[in-house]
C-alpha positions in Angstrom: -25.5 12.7 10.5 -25.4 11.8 14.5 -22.7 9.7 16.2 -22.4 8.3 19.8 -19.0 7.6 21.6 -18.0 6.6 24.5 -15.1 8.6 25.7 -15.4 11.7 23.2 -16.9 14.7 23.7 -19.0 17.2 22.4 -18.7 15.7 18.9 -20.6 17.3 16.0 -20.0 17.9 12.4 -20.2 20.5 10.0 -22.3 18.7 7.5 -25.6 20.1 6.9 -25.2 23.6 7.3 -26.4 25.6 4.7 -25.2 28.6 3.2 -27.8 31.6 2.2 -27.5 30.2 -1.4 -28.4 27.0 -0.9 -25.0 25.6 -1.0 -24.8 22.9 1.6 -21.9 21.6 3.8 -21.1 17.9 2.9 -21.4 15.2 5.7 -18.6 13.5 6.8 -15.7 15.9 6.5 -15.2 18.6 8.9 -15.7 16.9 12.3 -15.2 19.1 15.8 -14.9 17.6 19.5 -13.1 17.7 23.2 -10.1 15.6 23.0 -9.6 12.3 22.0 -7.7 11.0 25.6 -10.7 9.5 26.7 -11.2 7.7 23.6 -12.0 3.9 23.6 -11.0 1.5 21.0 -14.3 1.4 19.5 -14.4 5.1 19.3 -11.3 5.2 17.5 -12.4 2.2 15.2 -15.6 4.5 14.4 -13.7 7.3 13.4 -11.2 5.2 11.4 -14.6 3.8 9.8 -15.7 7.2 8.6 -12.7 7.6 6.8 -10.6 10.1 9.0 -7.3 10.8 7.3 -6.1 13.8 10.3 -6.4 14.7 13.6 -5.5 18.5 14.4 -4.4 19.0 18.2 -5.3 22.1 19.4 -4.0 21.7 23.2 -1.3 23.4 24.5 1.7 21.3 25.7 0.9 20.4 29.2 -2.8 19.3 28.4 -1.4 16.8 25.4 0.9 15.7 27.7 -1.2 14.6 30.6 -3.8 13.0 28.5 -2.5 11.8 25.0 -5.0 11.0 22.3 -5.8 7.7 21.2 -4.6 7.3 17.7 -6.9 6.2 14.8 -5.8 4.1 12.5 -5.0 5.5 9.5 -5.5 8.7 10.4 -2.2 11.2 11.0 -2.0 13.4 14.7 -0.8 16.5 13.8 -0.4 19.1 16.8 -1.1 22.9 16.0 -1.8 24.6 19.2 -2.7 28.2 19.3 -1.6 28.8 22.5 1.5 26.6 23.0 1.4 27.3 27.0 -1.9 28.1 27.9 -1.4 27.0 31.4 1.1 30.0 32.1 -0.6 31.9 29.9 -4.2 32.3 31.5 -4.0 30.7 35.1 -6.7 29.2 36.5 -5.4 28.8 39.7 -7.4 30.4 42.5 -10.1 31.5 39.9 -13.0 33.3 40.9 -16.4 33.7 38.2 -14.9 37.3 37.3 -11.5 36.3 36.9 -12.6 33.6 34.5 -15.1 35.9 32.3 -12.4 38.0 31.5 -9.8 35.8 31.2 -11.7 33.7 28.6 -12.8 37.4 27.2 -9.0 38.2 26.7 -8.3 34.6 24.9 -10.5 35.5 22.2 -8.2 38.7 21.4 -5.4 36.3 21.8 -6.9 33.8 19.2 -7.6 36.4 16.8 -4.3 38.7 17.0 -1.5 36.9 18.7 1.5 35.5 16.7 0.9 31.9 17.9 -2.4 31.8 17.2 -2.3 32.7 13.7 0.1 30.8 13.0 -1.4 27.6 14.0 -4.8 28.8 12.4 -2.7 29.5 9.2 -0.9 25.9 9.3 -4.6 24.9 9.9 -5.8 25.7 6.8 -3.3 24.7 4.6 -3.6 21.3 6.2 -7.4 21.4 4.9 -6.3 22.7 2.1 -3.7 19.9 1.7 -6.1 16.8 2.3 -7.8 17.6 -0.6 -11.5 16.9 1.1 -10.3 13.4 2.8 -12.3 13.6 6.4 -10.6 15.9 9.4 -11.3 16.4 12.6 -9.9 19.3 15.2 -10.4 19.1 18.7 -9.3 21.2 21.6 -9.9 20.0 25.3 -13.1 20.6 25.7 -13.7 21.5 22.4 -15.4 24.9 22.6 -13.2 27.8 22.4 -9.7 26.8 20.1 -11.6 24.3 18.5 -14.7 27.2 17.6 -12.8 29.2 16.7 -11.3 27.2 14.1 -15.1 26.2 12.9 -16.0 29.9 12.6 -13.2 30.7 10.6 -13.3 28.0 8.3 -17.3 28.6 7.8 -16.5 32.0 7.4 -13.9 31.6 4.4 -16.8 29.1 3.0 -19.1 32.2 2.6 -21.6 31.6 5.7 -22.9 34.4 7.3 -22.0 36.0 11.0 -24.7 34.8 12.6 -24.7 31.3 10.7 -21.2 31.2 12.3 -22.3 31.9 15.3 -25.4 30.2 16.2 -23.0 26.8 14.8 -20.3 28.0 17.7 -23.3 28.1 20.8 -24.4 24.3 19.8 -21.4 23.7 22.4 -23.5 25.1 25.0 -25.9 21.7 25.0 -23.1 19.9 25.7 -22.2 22.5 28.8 -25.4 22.3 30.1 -25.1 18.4 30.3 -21.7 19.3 32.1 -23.4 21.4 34.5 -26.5 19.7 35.4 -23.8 17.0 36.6 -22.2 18.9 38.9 -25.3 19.9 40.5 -26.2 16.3 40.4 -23.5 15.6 41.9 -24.0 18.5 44.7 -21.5 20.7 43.6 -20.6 23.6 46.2 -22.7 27.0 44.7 -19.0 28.2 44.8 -17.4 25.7 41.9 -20.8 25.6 40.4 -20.6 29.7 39.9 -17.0 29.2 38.4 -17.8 26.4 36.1 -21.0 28.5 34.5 -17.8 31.0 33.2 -15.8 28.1 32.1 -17.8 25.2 30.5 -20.1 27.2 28.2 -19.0 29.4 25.7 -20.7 33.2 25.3 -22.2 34.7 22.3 -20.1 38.2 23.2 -16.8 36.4 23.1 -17.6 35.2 19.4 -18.3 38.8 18.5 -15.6 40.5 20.4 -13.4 37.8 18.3 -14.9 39.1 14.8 -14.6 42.9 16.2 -10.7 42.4 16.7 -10.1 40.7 13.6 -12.4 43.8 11.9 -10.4 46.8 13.8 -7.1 45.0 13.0 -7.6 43.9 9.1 -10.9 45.7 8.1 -12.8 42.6 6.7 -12.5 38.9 7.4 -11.7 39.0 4.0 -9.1 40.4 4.5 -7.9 38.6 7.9 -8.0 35.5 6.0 -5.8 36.6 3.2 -3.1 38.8 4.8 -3.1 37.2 8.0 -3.9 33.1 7.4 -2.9 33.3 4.0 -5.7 32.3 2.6 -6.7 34.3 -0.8 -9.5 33.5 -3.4 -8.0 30.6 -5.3 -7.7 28.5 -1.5 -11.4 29.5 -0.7 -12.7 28.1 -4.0 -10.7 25.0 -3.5 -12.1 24.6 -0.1 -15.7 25.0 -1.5 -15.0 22.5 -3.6 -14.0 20.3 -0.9 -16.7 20.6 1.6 -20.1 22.3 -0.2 -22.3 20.7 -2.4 
């Protein structure tokens, strides 16, 4: 299923992945994107027409505050940020292409271990757990790395394999590349074009170095997402239910 909007971005859904058994992700229901700020009306009306019940914010407090999302009717806005001051937490300020690659290479520790982090992505799943299959939709700023990480872990506790989970995360990269070919477009310096190649796509090696914290910490994802999220066997056949067919 594809969608168009006018001020949301790098929208995609779930639906349509398949697991190695055949089972399929439903359409309609687990729905990923930048943030909703720049959403028109009709945006919003389209979202409320697919049946949205909850909107999980994923921006820290700073980033909500300077750009709001545009509510959907009937649809609650529910803020679970992972990293409640990102800002302070990973400066940007003065970046240079190294600074960035491994400040983004240290989030993905933070994501996976850090008290904040897990428990939004705990409160995250019991929300899914919670809405009992109704459509949701999570959304970071841009969308890539909060907001990915949440889709891999959620396809992961529906059975999907590593690389299945992966190869779903680096579809934000067509979106980045759009971003980029702007800027050049645009005649961006070589300098802000060399920074934004470490910040607008998102890198196979984070993903991985996410799993291999998560593995040296807990031993298994299994594992993670039991002791960790709180999520044990009886939650992950309820969310199969919900979402594969």
């Amino acid at each position: 299923m594809t969608h168009s909007f006018e001020g949301i971005e790098n929208f995609r859904e779930l639906g349509g992945l398949v697991r190695a058994d055949g089972a399929r992700v439903r359409d309609g229901l687990l729905l990923r994107s930048g943030h909703l700020g720049h959403a028109s009306a009709a945006d919003a009306a389209a979202l409320a027409d697919m049946g949205l019940a909850l909107v999980i914010d994923m921006r820290d407090c700073h980033e909500r505050d300077r750009s709001p999302d545009r509510a959907v009717p009937g649809a609650e806005n529910l803020w679970l940020p992972p990293a409640p001051d990102l800002e302070k937490l990973f400066p940007m300020k003065d970046a240079t292409p190294a600074k960035a690659r491994y400040a983004f290479h240290e989030f993905y520790r933070y994501l996976a271990l850090h008290p904040d982090s897990v428990t939004a992505y705990t409160a995250f799943f019991q929300r899914l757990l919670a809405s009992e299959g109704r459509p949701v939709l999570w959304h970071c700023t841009q969308g890539k790395d909060r907001t990915g990480v949440g889709a891999m872990l959620l396809l992961t506790a529906l059975g999907f394999d590593q690389q299945t989970v992966i190869d779903e995360y680096m579809r934000t990269n067509e979106f980045a590349q759009t971003q980029l070919e702007g800027m050049r477009l645009a005649r961006a310096s070589e300098e802000e074009l060399a920074l934004m190649e470490e910040i607008f796509p998102v890198f196979e090696k984070n993903a991985r170095y996410y799993f291999d914290c998560v593995l040296l910490e807990y031993g298994s994802m299994d594992n993670y997402l039991e002791l960790a999220l709180g999520v044990g066997p009886e939650d992950i056949a309820r969310l199969e239910s919900y979402y594969l067919e």
